[in-house]
Every structure is written in C-alpha cells, then in structure tokens.
N, C-alpha and C positions, 0 to 999 in steps of 0.2 A: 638779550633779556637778562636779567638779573635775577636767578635761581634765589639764591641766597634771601633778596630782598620779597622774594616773592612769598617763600616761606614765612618770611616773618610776619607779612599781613597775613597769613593763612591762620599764624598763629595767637595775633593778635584778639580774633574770634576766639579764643579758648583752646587749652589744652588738645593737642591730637598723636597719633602716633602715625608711625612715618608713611605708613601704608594709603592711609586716611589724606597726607600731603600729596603723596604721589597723586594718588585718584580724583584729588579737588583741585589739585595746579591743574590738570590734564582738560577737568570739564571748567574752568573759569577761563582758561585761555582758550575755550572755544576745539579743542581738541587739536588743535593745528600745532602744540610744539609737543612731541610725547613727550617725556621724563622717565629716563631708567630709575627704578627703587634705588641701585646701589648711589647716584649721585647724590638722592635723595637724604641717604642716611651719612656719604662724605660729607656733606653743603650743611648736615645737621650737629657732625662731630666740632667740625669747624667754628659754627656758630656758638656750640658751646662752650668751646675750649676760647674763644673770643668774649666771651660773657654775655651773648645777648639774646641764650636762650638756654635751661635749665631743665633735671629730671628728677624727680623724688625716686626713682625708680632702679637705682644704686648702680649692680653689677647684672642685671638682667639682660638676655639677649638686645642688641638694640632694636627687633621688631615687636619687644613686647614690651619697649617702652615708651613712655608720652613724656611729650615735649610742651612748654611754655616758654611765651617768649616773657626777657627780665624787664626792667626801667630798663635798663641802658638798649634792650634791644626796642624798645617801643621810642627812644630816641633815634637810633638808628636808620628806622623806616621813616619816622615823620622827617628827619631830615633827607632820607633818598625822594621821600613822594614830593618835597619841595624843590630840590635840584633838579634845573632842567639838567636834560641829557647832552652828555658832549657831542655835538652835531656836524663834523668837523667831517670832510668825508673820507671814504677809508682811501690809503694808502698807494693802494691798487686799485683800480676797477677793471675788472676784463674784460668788459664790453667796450669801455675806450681806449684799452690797448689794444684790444682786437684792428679797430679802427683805423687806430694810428699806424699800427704795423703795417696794412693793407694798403694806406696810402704809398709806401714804401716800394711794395713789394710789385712788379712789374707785372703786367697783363693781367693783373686786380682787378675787376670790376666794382670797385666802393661803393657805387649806389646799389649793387646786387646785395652786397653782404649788406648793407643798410636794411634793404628791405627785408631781407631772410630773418635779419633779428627782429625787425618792426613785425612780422606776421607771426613768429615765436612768443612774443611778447603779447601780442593780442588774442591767441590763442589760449594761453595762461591766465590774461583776465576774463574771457569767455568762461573760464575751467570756473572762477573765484563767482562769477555771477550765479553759474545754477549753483553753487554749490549755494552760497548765500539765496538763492531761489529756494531754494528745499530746504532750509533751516526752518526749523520751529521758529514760532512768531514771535518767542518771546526769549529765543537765545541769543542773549544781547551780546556773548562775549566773541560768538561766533562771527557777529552782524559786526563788530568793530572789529575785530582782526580780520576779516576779508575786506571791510572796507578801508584799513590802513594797506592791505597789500594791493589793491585794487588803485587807490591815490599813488603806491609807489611804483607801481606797472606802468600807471600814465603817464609819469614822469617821465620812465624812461622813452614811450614812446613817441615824446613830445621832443626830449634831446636827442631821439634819432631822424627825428619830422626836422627836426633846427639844422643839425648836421647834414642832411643830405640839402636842403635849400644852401647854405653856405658851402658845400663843397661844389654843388652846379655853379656858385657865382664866382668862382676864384679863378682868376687868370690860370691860363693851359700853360702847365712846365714850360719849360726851353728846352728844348734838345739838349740831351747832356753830351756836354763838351767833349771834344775828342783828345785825350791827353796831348801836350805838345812835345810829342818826345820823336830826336830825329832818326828816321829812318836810316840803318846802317845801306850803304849800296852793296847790292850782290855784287859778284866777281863772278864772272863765266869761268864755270867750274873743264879745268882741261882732263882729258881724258889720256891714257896714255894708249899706244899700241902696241 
C-alpha cells in the first residue's frame, strides 16, 4: 500500500494535522493496516520537501501542524489513482518454495505439507468471515479489505488444490542412480605372529 499516496487523498478532503491522518488512514482502511504517527509525520516531511504538500504553520512542532495537499500534489494522486498497480508477482514466494524444496527433500510427504498449508489457509479465511460477519453494515472499507484478502486466501488455496492434483499425476522418480564408481578390491589383511 502506498502511505504516501494515501495521505494525499486524505488530504485532498482539506487541510489536517498529522494525528487526524494517522486516525482516518486507520478507520478508511478498515482498521486492518495500523500506521505508526512517527511514519506518518516521515511520509509527511517527505511529501513536503517533494512539493506535493504544504504548511502555513512555519517552525511549529510538527504535531501542531496542518498540512494541505499543493496542484502538483493533487496531480500526483490523480495520476497514482489512474495507474494500475505493478502486478508482477513477488520475487519470492514461500509457500512455493516451501513446496518445491519438499519435493526435494527425502521422506517428505508433499501432499501432507500441501494439505497443512491448505487447512492454515482456510482457517485464516474462516478468521476474515466472522470478522467481516460482525462488521457494521455500513463499514464498507472493512467489507472490501476482507473481501480482497478473502479473494487472495482463495487463490492460494485453489494453487494448493492445482498443485497437489499435478503432483499425484506425475510419473514416480526413478531410483536414483547408484554412482559408477569402481570398487577398489580388499586385500586379506596379514597378521603377523
């Protein structure tokens, strides 16, 4: 998530001071990502010293000062809210290295770990349901951030559904080879008297 960008829509509403950003990122995102104050007021130094947000409020502590976002920052957002997001998946994932290693690794049970993560993972979207159950009717920001994590739970439990059917259908190893390396012959070791 993009702190940065996030503020800026916050700010875009009218002037606030930083305390006011921390407490309305907190409840618009549905309470699910907290925000420390102190990033709150980095993410704001930065934005300023960037130009795309402003303080009449000089050399005052920076908690008792209010921020506006400029033009250039009301450019800023309207072009982040128009780019899509780079969707590209990350780098790592350790759920399929988990995976992959275990193929590996000798006297693995693969479809065991398959499943331990599949009922971990379905346990987790059980957690996202009542929570999303017990949410005010009209906390929409709650209702879409459990229901993007609830779509991304499925997914994975859908590529641990895929992966355990393809690894039951893949031909059984070969025995691994036994090096060809030739046996040196013993020599009947003499004894003396």
């Amino acid at each position: 998530m993009s702190v940065p960008h996030a503020l800026l829509a916050l700010l875009s509403e009218g002037p606030k001071y930083g305390l006011r950003l921390q407490s309305e990122f907190e409840s618009r995102t549905g309470e699910v990502w907290p925000l420390n104050v102190g990033q709150v007021y980095t993410t704001l130094q930065r934005l300023e010293r960037d130009g795309l947000v402003e303080t009449d409020d000089g050399e005052r502590e920076r908690s008792q000062k209010r921020y506006r976002i400029t033009a250039a920052g009301d450019r800023e957002l309207a072009n982040w809210l128009r780019t899509p997001p780079d969707l590209v998946p990350p780098p790592r994932d350790e759920l399929v290295i988990k995976v992959l290693v275990a193929l590996e690794v000798l006297g693995t049970d693969v479809h065991e770990i398959l499943q331990v993560h599949r009922r971990h993972v379905i346990e987790i979207m059980q957690r996202y349901t009542q929570v999303k159950a017990a949410a005010a009717e009209d906390d929409t920001a709650l209702a879409l951030v459990a229901d993007a994590e609830l779509f991304r739970l499925e997914a994975i439990v859908r590529w641990l559904d895929a992966a355990d059917v393809r690894l039951k259908q893949r031909p059984s190893p070969a025995p691994a080879a036994v090096a060809d390396i030739p046996l040196e012959t013993t020599h009947p070791m003499e004894v003396s008297q």
